[in-house]
N, CA, C and O atoms as a Tinker XYZ file with bonds, in Angstrom:
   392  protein
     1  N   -114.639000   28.539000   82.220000    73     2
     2  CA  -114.526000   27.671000   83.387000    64     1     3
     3  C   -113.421000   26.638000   83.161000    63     2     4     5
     4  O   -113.379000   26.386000   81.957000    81     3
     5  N   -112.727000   26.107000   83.683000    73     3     6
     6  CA  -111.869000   25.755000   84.036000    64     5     7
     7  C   -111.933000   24.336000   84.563000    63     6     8     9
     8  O   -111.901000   24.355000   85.793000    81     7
     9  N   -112.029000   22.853000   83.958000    73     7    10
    10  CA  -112.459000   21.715000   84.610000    64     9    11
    11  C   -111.615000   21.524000   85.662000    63    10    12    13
    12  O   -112.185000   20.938000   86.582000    81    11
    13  N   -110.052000   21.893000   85.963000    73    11    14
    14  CA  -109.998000   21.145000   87.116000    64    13    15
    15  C   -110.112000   22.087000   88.231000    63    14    16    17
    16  O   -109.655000   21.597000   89.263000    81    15
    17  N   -110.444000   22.950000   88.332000    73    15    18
    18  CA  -111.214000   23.292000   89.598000    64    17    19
    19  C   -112.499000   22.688000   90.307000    63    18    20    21
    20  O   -112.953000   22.947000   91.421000    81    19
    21  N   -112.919000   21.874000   89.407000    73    19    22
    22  CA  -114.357000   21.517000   89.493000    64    21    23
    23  C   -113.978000   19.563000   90.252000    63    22    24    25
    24  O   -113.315000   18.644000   89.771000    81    23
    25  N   -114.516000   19.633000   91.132000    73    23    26
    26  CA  -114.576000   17.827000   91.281000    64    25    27
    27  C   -116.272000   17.319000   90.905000    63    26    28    29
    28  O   -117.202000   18.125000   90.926000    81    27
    29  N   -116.388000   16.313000   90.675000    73    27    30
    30  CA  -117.238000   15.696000   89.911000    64    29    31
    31  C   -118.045000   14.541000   91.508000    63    30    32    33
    32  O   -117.432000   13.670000   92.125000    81    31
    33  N   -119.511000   14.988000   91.743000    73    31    34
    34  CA  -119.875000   14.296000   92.532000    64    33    35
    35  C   -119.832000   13.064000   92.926000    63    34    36    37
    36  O   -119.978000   12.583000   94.049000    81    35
    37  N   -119.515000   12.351000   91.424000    73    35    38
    38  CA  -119.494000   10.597000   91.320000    64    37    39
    39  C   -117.815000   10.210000   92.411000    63    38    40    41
    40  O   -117.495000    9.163000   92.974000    81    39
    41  N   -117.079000   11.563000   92.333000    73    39    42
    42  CA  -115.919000   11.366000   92.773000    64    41    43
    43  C   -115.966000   10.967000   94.420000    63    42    44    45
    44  O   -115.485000   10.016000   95.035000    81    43
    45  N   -116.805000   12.187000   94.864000    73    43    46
    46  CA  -116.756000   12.920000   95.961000    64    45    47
    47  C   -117.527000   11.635000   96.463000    63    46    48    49
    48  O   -117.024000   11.147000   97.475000    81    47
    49  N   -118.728000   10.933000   95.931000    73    47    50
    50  CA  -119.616000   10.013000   96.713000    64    49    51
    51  C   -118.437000    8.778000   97.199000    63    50    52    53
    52  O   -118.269000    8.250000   98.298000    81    51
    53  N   -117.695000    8.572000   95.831000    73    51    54
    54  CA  -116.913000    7.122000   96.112000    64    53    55
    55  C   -115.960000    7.497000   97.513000    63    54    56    57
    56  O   -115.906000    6.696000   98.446000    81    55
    57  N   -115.268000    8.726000   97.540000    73    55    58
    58  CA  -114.293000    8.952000   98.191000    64    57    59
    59  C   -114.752000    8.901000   99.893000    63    58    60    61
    60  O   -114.411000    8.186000  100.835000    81    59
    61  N   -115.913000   10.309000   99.701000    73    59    62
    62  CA  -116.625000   10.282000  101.301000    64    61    63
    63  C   -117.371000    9.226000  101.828000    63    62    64    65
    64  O   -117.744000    9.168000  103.000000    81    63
    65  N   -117.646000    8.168000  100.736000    73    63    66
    66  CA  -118.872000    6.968000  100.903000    64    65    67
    67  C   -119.993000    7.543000  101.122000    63    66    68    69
    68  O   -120.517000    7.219000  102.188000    81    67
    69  N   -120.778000    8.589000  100.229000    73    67    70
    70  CA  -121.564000    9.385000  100.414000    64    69    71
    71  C   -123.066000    9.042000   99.162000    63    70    72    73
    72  O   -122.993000    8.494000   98.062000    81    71
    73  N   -123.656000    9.310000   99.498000    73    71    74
    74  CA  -124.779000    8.900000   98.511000    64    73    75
    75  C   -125.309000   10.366000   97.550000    63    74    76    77
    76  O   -125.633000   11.385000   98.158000    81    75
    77  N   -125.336000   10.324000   96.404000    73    75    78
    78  CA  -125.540000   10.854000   95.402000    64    77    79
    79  C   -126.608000   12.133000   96.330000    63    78    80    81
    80  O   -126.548000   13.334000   96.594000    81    79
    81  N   -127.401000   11.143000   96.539000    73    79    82
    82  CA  -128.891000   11.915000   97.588000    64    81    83
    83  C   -128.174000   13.248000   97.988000    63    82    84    85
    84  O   -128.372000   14.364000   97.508000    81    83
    85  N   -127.173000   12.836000   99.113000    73    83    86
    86  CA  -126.959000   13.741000  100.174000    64    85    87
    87  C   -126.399000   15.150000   99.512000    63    86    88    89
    88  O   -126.602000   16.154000  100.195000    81    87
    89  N   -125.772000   15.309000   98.357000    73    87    90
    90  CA  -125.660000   16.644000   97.613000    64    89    91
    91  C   -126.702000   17.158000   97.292000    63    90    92    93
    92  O   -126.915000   18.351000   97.508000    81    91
    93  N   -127.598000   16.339000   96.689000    73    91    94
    94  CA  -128.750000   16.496000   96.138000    64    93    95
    95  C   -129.507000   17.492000   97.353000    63    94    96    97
    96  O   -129.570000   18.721000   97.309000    81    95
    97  N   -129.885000   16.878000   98.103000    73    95    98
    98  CA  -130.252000   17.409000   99.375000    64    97    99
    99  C   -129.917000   19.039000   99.570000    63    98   100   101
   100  O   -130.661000   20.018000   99.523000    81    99
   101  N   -127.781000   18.850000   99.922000    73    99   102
   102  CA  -127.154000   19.734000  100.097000    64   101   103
   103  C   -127.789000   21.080000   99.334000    63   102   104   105
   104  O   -128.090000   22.138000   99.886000    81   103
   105  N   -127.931000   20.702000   97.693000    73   103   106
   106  CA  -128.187000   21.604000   96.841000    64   105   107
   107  C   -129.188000   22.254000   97.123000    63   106   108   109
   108  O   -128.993000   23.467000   97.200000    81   107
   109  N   -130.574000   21.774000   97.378000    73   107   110
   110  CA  -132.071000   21.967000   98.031000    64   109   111
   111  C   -132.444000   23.137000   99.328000    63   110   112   113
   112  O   -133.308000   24.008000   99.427000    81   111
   113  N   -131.715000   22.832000   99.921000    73   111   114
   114  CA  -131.485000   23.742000  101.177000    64   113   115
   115  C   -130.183000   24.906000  100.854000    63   114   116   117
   116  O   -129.582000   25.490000  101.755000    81   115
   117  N   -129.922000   25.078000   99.456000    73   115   118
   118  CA  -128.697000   25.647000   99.124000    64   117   119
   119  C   -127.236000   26.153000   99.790000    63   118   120   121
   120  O   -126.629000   27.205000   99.587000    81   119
   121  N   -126.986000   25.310000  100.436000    73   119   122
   122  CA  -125.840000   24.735000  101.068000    64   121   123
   123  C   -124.821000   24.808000  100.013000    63   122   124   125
   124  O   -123.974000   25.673000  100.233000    81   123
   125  N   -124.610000   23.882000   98.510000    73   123   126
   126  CA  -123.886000   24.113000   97.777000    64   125   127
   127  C   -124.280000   24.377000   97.114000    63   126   128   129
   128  O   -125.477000   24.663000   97.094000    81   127
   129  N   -123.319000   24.459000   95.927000    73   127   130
   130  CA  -123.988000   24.700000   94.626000    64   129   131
   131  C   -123.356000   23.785000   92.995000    63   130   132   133
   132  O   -122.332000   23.931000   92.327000    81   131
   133  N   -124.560000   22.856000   92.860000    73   131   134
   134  CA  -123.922000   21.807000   91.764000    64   133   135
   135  C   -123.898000   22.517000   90.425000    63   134   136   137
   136  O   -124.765000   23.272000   89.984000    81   135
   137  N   -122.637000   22.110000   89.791000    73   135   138
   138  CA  -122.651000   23.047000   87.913000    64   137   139
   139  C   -123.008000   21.395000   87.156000    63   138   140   141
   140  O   -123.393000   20.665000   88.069000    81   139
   141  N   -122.999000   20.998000   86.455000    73   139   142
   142  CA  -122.585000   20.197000   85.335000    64   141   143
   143  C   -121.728000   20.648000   84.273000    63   142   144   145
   144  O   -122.099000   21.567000   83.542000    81   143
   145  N   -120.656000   20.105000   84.127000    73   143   146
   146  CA  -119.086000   20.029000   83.342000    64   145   147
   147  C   -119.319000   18.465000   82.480000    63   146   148   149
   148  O   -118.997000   17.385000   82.975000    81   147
   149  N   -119.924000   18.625000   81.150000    73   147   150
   150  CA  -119.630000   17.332000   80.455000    64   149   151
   151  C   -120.402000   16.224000   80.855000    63   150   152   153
   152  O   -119.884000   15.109000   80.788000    81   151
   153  N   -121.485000   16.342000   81.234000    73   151   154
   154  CA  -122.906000   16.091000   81.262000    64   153   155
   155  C   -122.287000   15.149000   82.819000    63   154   156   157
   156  O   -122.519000   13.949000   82.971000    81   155
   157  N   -121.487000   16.010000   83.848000    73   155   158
   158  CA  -121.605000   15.174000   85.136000    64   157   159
   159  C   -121.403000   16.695000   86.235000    63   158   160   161
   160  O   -121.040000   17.862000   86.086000    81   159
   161  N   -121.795000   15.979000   87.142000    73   159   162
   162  CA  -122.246000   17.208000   88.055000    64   161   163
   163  C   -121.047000   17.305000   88.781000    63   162   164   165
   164  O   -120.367000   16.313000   89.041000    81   163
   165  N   -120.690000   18.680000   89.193000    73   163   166
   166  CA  -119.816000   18.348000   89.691000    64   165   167
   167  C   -119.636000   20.048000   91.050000    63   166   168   169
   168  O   -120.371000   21.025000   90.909000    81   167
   169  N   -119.010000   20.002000   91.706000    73   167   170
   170  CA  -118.726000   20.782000   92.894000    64   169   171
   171  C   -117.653000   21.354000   92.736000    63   170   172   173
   172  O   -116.784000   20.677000   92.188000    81   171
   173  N   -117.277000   22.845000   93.157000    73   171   174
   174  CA  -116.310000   24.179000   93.089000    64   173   175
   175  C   -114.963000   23.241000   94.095000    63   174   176   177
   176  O   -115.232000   22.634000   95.132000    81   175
   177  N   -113.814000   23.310000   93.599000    73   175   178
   178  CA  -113.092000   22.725000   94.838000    64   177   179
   179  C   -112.635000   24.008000   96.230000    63   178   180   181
   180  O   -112.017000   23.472000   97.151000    81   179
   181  N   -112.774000   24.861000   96.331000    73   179   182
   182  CA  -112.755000   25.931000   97.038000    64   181   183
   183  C   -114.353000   25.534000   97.736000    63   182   184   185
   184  O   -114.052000   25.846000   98.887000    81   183
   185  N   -115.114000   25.294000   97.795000    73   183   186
   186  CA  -116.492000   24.300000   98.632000    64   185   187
   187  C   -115.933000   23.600000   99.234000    63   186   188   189
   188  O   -116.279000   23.752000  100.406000    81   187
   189  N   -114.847000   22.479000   99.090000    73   187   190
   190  CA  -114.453000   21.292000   99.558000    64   189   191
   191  C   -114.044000   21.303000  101.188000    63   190   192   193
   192  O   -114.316000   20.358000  101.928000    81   191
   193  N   -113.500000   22.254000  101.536000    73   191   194
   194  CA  -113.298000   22.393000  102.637000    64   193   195
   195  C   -114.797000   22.389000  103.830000    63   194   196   197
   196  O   -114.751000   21.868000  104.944000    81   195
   197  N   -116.132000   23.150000  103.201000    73   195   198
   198  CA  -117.331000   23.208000  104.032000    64   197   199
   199  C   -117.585000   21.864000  103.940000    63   198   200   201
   200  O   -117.340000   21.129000  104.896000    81   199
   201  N   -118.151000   21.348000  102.674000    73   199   202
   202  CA  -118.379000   19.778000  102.641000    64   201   203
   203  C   -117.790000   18.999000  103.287000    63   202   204   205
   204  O   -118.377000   18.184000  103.998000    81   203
   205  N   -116.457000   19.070000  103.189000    73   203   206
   206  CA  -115.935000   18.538000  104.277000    64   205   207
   207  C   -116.198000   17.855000  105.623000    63   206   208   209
   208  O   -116.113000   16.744000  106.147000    81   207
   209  N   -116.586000   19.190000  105.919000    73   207   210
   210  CA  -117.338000   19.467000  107.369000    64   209   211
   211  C   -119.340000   19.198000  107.303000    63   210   212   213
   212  O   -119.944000   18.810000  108.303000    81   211
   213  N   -119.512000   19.270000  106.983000    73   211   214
   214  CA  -120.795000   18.989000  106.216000    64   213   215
   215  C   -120.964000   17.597000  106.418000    63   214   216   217
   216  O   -121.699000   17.112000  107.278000    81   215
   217  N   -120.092000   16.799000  105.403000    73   215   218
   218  CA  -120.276000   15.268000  105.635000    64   217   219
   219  C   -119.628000   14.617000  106.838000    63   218   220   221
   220  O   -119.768000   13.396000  106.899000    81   219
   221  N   -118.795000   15.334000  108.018000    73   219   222
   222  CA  -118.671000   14.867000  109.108000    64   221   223
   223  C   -119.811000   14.949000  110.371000    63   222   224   225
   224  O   -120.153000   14.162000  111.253000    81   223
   225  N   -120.108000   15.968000  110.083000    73   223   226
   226  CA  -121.095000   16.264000  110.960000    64   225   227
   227  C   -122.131000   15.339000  110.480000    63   226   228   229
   228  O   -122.826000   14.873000  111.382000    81   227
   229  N   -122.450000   14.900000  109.104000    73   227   230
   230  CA  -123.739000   14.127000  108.984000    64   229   231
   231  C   -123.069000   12.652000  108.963000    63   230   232   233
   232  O   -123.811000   11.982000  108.245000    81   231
   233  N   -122.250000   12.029000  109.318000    73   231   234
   234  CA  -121.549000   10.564000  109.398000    64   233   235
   235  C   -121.196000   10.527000  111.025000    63   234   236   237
   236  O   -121.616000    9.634000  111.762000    81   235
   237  N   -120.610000   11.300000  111.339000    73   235   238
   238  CA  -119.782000   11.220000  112.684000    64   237   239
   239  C   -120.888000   12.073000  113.888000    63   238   240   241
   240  O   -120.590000   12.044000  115.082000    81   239
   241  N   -121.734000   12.562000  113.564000    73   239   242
   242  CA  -122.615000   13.410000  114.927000    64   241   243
   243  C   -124.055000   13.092000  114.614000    63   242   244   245
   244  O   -124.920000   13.679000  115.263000    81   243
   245  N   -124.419000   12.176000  113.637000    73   243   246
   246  CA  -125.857000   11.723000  112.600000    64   245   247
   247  C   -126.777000   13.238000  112.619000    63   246   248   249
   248  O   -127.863000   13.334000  113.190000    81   247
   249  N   -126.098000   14.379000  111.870000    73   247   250
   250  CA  -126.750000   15.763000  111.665000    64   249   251
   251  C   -127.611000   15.318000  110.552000    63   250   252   253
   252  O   -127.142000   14.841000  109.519000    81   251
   253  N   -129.223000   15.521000  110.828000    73   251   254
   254  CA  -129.520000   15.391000  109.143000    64   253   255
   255  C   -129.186000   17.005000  108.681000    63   254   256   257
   256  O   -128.662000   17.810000  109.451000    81   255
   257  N   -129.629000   17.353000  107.138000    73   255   258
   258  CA  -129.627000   18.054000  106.106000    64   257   259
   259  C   -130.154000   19.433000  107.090000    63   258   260   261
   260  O   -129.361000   20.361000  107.251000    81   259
   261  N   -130.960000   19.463000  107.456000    73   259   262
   262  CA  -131.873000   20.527000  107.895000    64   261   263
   263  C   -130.908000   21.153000  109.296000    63   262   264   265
   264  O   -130.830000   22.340000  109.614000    81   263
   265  N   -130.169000   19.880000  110.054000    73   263   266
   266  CA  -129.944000   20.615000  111.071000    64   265   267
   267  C   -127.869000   21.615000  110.498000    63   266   268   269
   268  O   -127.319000   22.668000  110.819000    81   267
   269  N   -127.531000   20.515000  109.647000    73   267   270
   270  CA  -126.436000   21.227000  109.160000    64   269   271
   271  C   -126.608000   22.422000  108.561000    63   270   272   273
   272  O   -125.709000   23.261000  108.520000    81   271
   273  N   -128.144000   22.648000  107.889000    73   271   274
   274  CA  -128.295000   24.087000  107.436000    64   273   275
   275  C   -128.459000   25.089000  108.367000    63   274   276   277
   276  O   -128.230000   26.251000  108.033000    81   275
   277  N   -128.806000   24.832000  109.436000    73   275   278
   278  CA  -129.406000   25.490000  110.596000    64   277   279
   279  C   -127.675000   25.814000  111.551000    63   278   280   281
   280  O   -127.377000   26.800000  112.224000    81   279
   281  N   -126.720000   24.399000  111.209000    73   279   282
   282  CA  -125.693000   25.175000  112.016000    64   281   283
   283  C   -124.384000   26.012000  110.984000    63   282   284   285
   284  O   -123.478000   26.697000  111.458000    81   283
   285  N   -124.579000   25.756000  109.650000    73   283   286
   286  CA  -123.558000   26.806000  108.817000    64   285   287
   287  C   -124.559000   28.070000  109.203000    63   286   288   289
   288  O   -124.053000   28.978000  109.863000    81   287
   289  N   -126.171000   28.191000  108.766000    73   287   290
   290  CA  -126.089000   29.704000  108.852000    64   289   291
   291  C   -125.975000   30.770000  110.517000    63   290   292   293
   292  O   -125.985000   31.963000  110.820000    81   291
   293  N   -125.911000   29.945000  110.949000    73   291   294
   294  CA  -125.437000   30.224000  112.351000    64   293   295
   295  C   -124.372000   30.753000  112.277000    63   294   296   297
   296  O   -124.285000   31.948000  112.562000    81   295
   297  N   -123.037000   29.883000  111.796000    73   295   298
   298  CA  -121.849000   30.060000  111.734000    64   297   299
   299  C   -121.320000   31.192000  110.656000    63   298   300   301
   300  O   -120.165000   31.605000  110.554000    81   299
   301  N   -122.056000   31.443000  110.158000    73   299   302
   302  CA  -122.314000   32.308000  109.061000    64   301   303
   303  C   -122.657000   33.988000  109.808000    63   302   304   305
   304  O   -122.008000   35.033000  109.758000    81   303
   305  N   -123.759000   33.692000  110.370000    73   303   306
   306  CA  -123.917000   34.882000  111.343000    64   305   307
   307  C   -123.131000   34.765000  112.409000    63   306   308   309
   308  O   -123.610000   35.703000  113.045000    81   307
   309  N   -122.253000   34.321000  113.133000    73   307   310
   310  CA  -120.894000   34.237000  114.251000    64   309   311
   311  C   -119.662000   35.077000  113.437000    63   310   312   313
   312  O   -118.932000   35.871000  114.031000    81   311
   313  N   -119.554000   34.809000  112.122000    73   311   314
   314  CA  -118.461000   35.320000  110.913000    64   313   315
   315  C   -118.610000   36.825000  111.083000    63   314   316   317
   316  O   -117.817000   37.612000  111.600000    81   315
   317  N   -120.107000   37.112000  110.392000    73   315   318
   318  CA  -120.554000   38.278000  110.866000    64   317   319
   319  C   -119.889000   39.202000  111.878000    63   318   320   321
   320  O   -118.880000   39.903000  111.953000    81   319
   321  N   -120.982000   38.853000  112.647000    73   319   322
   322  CA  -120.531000   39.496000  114.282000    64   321   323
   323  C   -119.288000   39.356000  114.326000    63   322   324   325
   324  O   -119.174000   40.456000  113.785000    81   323
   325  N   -118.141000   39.008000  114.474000    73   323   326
   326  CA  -117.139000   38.590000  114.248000    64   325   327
   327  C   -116.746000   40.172000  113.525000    63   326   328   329
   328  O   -116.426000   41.145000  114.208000    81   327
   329  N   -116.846000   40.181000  112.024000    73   327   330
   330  CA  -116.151000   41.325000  111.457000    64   329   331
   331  C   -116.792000   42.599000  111.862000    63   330   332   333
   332  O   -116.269000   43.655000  111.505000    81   331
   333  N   -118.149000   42.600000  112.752000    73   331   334
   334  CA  -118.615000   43.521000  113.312000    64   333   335
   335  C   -117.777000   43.883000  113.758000    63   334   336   337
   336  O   -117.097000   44.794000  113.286000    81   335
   337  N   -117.474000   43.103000  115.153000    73   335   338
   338  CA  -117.115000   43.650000  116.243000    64   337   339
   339  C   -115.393000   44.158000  116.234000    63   338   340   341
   340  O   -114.934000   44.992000  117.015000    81   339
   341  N   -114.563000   43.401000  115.108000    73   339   342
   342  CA  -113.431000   43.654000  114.870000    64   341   343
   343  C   -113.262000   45.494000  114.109000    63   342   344   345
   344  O   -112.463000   46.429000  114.166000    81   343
   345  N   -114.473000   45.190000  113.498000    73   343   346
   346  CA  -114.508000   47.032000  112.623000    64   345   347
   347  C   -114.755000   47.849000  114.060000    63   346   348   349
   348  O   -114.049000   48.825000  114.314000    81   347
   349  N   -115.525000   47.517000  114.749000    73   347   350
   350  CA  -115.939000   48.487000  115.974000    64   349   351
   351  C   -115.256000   48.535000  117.290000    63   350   352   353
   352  O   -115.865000   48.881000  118.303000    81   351
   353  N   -113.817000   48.144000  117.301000    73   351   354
   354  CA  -112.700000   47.695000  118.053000    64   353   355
   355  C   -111.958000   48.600000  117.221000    63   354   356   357
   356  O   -111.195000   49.252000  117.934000    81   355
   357  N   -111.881000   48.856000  116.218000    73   355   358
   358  CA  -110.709000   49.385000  115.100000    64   357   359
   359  C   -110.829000   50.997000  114.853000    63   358   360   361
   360  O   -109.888000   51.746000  114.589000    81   359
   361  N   -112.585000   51.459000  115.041000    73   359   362
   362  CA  -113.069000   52.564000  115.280000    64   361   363
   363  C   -112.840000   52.852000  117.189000    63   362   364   365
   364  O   -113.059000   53.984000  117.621000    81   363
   365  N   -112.718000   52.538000  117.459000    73   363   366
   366  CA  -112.608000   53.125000  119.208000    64   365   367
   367  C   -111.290000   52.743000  119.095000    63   366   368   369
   368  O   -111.247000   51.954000  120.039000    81   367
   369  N   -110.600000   52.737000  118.798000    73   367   370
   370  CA  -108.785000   52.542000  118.814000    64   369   371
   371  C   -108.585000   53.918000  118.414000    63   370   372   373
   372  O   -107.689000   54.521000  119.006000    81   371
   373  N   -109.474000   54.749000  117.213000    73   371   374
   374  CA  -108.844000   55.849000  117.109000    64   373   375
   375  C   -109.417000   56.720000  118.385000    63   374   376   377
   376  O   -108.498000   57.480000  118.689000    81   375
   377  N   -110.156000   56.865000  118.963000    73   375   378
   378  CA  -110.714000   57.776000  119.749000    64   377   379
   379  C   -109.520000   57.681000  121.083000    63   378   380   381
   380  O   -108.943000   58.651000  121.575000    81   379
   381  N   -109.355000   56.249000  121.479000    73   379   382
   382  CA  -108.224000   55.625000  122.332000    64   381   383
   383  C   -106.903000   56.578000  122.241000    63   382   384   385
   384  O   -106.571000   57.384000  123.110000    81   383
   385  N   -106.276000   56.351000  121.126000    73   383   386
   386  CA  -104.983000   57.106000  120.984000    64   385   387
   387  C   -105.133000   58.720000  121.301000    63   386   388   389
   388  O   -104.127000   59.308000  121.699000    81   387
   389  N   -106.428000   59.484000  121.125000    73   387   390
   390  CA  -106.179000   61.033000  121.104000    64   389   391
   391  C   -105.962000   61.267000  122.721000    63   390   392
   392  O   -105.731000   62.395000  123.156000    81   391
């Protein structure tokens, strides 16, 4: 593993003004996923982008924990359907051309 891929929660709280809790949380409903690197916890930076979004929605729209889990796996199943429907667009393209 590789430390600087990794950001360190103590970072992420000072930066987002975020409370230790709210990862904690995050982690619980497995939303993310915390490692410890050098006895501090810390987050994948390739995550950073969901969190991101994660801690806007819970600062800027007051989402608690439960309802942000409820709208990634949503968005999660939209992704889905999504590459469904693009594979099954890609299969009737050949039938199209004959």
């Amino acid at each position: 593993m590789e430390v600087q891929k990794y950001i360190s929660i103590h970072q992420l709280c000072t930066t987002y003004d975020v409370e230790i809790t709210f990862f904690n949380e995050l982690k619980e409903v497995g939303l993310i996923e915390i490692i410890t690197i050098a006895e501090k916890q810390c987050i994948h930076q390739e995550n950073l982008s969901d969190l991101e979004k994660m801690i806007r929605m819970y600062h800027d729209l007051e989402v608690n924990i439960q309802g942000i889990d409820v709208v990634f796996n949503l968005l999660q199943k939209v992704d889905e359907l999504q590459e469904k429907l693009i594979d099954t667009q890609n299969r009737l393209r050949i039938y199209e051309n004959d």
